[in-house]
C-alpha positions in Angstrom: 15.6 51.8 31.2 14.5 51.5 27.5 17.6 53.2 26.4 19.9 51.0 28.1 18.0 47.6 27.1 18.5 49.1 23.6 22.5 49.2 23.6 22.7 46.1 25.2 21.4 44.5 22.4 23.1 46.0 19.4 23.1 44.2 16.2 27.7 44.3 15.9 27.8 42.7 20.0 26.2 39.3 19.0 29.4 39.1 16.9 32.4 40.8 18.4 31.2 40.5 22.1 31.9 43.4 22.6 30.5 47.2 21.6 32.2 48.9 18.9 32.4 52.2 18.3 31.2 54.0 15.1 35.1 54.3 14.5 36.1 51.2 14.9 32.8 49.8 12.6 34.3 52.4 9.8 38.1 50.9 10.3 36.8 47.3 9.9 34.6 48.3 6.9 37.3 50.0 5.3 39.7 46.6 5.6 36.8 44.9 4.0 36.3 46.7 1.3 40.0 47.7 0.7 40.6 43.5 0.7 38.3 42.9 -1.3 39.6 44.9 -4.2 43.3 43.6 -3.5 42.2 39.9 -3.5 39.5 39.8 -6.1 42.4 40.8 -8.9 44.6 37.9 -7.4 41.8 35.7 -7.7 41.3 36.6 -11.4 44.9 36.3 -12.1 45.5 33.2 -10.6 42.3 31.9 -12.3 43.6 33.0 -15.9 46.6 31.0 -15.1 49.1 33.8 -13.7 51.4 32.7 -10.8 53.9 34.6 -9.0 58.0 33.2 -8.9 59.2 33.4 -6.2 62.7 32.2 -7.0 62.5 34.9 -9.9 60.8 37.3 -8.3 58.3 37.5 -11.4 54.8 36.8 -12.3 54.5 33.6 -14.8 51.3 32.7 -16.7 51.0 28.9 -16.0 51.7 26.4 -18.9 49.2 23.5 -20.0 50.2 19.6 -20.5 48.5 17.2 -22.6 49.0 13.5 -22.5 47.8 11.4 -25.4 49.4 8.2 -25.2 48.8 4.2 -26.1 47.4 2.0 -24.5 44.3 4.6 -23.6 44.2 3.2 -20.3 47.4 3.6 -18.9 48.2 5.5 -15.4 49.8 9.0 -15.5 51.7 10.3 -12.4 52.7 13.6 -12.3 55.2 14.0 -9.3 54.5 10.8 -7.8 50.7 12.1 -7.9 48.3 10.2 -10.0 46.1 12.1 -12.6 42.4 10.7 -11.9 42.0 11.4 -15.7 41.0 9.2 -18.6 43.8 9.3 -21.5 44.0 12.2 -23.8 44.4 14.0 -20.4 44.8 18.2 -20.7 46.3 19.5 -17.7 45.9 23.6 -17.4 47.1 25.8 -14.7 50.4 24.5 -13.7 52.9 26.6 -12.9 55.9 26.7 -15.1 58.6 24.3 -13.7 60.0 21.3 -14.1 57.8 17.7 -13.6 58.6 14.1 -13.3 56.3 12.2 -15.5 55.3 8.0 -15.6 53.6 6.4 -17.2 52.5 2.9 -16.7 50.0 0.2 -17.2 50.3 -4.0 -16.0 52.7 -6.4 -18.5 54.2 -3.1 -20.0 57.4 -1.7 -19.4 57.3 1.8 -17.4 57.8 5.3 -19.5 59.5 8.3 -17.6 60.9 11.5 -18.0 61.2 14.7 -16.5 59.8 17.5 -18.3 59.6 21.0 -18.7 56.4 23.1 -18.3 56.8 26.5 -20.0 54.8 29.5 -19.2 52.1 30.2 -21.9 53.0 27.5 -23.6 51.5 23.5 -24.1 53.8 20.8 -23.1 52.9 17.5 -25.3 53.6 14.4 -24.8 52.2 12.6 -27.8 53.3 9.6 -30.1 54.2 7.5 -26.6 53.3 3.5 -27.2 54.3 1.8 -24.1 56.4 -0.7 -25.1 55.5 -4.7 -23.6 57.1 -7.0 -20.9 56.6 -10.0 -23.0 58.9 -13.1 -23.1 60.4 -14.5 -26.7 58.1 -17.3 -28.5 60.4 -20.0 -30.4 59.1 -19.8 -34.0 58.3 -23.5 -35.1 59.0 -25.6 -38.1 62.2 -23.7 -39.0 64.7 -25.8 -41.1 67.5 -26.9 -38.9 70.2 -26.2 -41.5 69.0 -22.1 -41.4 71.8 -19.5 -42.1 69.7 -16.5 -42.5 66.4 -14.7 -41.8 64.8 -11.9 -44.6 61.7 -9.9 -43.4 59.4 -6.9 -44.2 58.4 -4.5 -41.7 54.8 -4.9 -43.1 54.2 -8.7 -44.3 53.8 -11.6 -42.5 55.8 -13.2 -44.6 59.7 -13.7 -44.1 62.1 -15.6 -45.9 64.3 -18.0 -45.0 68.2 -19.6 -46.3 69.2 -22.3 -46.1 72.6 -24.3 -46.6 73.9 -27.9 -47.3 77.1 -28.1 -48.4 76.7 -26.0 -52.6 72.6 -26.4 -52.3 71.0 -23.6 -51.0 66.6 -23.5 -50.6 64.6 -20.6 -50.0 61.5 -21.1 -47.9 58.8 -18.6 -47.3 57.2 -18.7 -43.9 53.9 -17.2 -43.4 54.1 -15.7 -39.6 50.2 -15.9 -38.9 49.8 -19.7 -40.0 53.3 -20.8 -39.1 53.8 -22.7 -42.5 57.0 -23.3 -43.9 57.0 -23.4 -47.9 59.8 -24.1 -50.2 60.4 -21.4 -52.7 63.8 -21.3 -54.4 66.6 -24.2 -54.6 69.7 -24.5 -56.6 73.4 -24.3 -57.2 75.4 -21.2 -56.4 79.9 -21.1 -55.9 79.1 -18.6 -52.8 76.0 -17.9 -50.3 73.6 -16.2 -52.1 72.6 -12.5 -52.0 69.5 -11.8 -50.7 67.9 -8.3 -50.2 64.7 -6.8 -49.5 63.5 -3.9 -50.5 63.3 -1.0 -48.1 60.9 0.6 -50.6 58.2 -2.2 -51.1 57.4 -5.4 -50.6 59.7 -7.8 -52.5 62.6 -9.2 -52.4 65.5 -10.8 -54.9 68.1 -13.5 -54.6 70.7 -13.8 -57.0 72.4 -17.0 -57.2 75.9 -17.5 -59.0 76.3 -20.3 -60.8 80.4 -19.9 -61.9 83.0 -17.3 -60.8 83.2 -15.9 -64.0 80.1 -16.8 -65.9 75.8 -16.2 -65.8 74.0 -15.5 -62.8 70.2 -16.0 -61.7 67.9 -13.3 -60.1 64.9 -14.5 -58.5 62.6 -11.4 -58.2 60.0 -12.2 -55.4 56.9 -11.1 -53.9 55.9 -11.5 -50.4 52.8 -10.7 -50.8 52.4 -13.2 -53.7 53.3 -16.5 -52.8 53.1 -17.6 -56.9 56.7 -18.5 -58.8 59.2 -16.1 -58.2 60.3 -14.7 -61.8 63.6 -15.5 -62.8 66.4 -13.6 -65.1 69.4 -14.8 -66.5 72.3 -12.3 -67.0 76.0 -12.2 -67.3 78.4 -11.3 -64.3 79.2 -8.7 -63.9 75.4 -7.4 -62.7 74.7 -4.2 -60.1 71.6 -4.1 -58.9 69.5 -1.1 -57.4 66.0 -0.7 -55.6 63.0 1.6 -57.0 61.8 4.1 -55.0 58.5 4.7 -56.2 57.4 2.0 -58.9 55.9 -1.2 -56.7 55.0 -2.8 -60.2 58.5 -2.6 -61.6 60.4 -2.4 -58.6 63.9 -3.3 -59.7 66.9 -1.6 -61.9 69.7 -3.9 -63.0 72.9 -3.0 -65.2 74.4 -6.0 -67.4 76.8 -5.8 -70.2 76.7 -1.8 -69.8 72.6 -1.6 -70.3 70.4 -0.3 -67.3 67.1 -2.4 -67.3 64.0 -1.5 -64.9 62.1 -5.1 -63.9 58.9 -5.6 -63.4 57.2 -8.1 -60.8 55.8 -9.8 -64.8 59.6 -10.1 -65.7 59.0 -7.5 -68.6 62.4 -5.8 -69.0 62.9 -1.9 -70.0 66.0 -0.4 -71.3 66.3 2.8 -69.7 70.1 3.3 -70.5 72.7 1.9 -72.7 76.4 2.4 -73.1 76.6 2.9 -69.0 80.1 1.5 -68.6 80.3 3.1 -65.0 79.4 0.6 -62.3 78.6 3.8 -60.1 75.5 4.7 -61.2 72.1 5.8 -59.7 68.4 6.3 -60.9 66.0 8.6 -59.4 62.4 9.3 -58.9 62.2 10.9 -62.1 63.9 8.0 -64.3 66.9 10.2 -64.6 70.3 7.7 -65.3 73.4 9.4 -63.0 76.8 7.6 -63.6 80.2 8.8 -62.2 83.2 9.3 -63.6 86.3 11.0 -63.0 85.1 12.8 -59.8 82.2 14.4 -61.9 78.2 13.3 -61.4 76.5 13.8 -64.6 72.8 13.5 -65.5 72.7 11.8 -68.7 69.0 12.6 -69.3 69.8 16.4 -68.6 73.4 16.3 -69.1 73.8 17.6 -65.5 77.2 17.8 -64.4 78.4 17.9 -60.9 82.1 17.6 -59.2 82.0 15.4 -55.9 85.2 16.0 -53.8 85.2 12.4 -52.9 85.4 9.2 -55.0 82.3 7.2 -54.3 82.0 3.3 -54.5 78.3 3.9 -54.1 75.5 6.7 -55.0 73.1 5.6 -52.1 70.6 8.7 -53.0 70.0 11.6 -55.0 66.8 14.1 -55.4 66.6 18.2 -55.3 68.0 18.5 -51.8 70.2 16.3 -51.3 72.6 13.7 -53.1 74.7 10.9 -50.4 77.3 9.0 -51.3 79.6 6.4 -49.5 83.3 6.4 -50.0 85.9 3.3 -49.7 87.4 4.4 -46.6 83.8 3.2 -44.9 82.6 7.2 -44.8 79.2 8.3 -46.2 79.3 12.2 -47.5 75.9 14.1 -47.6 76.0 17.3 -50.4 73.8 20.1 -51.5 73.0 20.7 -54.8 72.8 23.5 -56.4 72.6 25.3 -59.5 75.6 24.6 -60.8 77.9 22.3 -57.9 77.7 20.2 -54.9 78.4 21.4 -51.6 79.6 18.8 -49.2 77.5 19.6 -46.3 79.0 17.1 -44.2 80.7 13.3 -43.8 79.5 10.9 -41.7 81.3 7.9 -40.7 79.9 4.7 -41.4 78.0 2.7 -44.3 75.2 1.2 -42.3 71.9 2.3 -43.4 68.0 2.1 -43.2 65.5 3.8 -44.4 62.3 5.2 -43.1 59.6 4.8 -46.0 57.1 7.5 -44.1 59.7 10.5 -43.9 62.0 9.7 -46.0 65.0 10.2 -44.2 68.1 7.7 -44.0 69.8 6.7 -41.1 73.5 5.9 -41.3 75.4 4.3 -38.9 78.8 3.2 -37.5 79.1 1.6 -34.4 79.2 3.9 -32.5 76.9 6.8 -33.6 74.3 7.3 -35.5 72.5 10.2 -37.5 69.9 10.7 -39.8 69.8 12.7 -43.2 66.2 14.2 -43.8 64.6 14.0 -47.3 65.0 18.1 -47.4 68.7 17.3 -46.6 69.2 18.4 -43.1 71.3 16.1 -40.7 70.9 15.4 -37.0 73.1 13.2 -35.2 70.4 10.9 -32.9 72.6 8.7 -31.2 76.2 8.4 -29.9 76.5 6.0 -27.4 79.5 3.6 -25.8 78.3 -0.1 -27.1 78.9 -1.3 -30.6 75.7 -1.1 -32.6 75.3 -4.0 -34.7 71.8 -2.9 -36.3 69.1 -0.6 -36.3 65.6 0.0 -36.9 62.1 0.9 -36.9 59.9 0.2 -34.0 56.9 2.4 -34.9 56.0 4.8 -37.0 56.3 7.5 -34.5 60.4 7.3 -34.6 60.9 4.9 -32.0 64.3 3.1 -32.8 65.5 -0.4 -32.0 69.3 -1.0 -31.3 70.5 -4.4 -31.5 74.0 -5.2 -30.2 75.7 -8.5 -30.1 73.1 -10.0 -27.1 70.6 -7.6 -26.7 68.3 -4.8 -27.7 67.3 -1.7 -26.9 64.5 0.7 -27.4 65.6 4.4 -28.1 62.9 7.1 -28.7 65.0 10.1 -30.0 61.9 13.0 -29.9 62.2 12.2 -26.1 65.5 10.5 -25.2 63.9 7.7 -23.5 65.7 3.9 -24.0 64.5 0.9 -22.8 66.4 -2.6 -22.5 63.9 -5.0 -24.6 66.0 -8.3 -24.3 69.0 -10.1 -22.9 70.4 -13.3 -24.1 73.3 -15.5 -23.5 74.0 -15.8 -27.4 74.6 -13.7 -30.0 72.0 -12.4 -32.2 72.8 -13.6 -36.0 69.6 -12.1 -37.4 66.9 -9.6 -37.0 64.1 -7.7 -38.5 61.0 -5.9 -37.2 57.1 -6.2 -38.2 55.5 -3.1 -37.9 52.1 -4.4 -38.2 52.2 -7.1 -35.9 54.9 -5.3 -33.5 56.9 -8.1 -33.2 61.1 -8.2 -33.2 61.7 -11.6 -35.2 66.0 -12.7 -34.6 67.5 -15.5 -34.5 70.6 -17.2 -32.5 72.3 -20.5 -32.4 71.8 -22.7 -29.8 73.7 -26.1 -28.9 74.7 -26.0 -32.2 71.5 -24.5 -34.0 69.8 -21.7 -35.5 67.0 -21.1 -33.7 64.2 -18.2 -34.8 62.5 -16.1 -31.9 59.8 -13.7 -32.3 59.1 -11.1 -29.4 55.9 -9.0 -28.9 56.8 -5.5 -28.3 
């Protein structure tokens, strides 16, 4: 009786139900322990970021993302899914494969892309400011007789023409006061010229007082709202931007001398006898004039044949020297120890530059490419609507397009556009302020300029 009490109650029957044998106990042992070594090196594997493909029928090692975007407190989906995650986010483990990402925040405009997730490798989406829904602010106490709009991507100061019949006035207007104040007003037998310096902050305006006789150059700061300084010269003048000198920021050639101009007015001769009205100076002071299809150096007596006549040298340093031609082309050559290699021509004369890189972007309108301060070219844009103007958004690359009645955002690093604005009218005027991200353009309405600024 004791015995059979005792295998009725054996430990393995309070589980099974039923009594095992010592075989069947050994089998079951023998699955344990035999899954336990086949799963416990998946387990590892998968936690050190190894999947299996089953399309490719290999095993991947999962990829990372990182997110690290503005404003901080944005939303991030990640396949429709959002990431519960505070902004930088760093996303590990996910299988290689390709994601839809958004991101998006209230009164900004939404930021999407798919994107690739490669194995062993970080995926980065970096550099991303979402970009505002805001609607354009009318810019008060504008003159109503405006022609034109000057700005500075980083001053709050613009500049401002104005026409009556052969007067023209100069205002300043100061952006974060919204005071108008007269500057500049004279005389001149055509609109002036007015330019501002993609380099620093200033700005001239040359005023002609007879077809064939003296002009004047106001040289202006924006940053100094004192009397401009003015020179007198005899037409013809040419006139070229500094790079690097903010103190004397302007080179101007009259009756074949090269002066540099400081923001004082104090005139240096840097070159006489330059009877070329092609010329260039670099960063080093060097004086390049052409003549008869050859560049020469005439500090170092440097001489380089160009295969195409230029009507302008818009560049020249170790790696690169560009040029534009008459037929509305701009050639990019390489220079080297002893001649210029045309790397490439691009059509078009539009330009800007981008102060942080150094790189200029030329334009036609209907593509656009860059040229790289070490002389490399990429073609960023090539689209089917006329671009009337680009530039900088932000410092991060991001581009704005402005075509006849609206703009558009383009981000080249990610191929992402936005539409920023659409108007009934066409856009005269526009620049961009970095600092306070803010598109300023103007259009005419019933008859009037009027000057919008919009918050970006």
């Amino acid at each position: 009786m004791a015995k059979q009490i005792k295998k009725d109650f054996q430990p393995h029957t309070l589980v099974t139900g039923k009594y095992l044998g010592k075989k069947m106990r050994r089998f079951i042992m023998i699955v344990l322990i035999s899954a336990f070594f086949i799963a416990s090196p998946l387990v590892i594997f998968y936690t050190a970021g190894y999947r299996y493909d089953l399309i490719q029928r290999t095993i991947k090692q999962t990829g990372v993302l990182s997110v690290d975007i503005k404003p901080i407190d944005a939303e991030i989906y990640l396949n429709e899914v959002k990431i519960e995650k505070k902004i930088p986010i760093r996303l590990t483990n996910r299988a290689p494969g390709t994601y839809h990402i958004k991101i998006q925040k209230e009164g900004y405009k939404p930021w999407e892309k798919d994107i690739t997730i490669q194995s062993n490798q970080t995926t980065f989406i970096k550099d991303v400011i979402l970009l505002k829904n805001a609607a354009p602010q009318l810019i008060p106490h504008i003159p109503e007789n405006t022609t034109q709009i000057f700005g500075s991507e980083f001053h709050d100061n613009f500049l401002i023409l104005t026409q009556d019949e052969n007067t023209y006035e100069i205002y300043i207007y100061n952006t974060r006061t919204q005071t108008t104040e007269s500057l500049i007003r004279g005389m001149s037998v055509s609109q002036p010229q007015i330019s501002v310096s993609p380099f620093q902050e200033v700005a001239y305006a040359r005023f002609d007082e007879t077809d064939d006789g003296s002009s004047i150059l106001y040289l202006i700061s924006l940053s100094n709202l004192e009397k401009p300084v003015v020179l007198h010269y005899n037409k013809p003048i040419y006139i070229q931007w500094s790079k690097t000198a903010s103190d004397s920021p302007l080179f101007i050639q009259s009756e074949n001398t090269i002066r540099n101009i400081s923001l004082s007015g104090v005139q240096n001769i840097i070159a006489r006898a330059v009877s070329s009205s092609i010329w260039y100076v670099d960063t080093n002071n060097h004086v390049w004039t052409y003549d008869t299809h050859t560049l020469n150096n005439l500090s170092t007596q440097k001489v380089y044949s160009l295969t195409q006549e230029p009507r302008l040298i818009l560049d020249i340093n170790e790696y690169r020297v560009i040029t534009q031609s008459m037929d509305n082309k701009t050639f990019v050559y390489q220079p080297d120890k002893d001649r210029l290699t045309e790397k490439r021509s691009l059509p078009g004369t539009k330009i800007f530059y981008k102060r942080d890189t150094k790189e200029w972007w030329i334009w036609s309108d209907w593509e656009l490419s860059s040229v790289y301060n070490d002389g490399g070219i990429n073609l960023l844009e090539r689209g089917g609507e006329k671009i009337k103007n680009a530039m900088l958004l932000d410092l991060s690359g991001v581009m704005l397009f402005v075509y006849d009645n609206k703009f558009a955002s383009f981000n080249p690093g990610y191929y992402v556009r936005h539409e920023l604005l659409q108007t009934d009218s066409t856009i005269l005027d526009t620049f961009v302020n970095l600092r306070q991200r803010k598109i300023f353009y103007m259009i005419n309405e019933n008859g009037k300029n009027n000057v919008y600024a919009l918050a970006y």
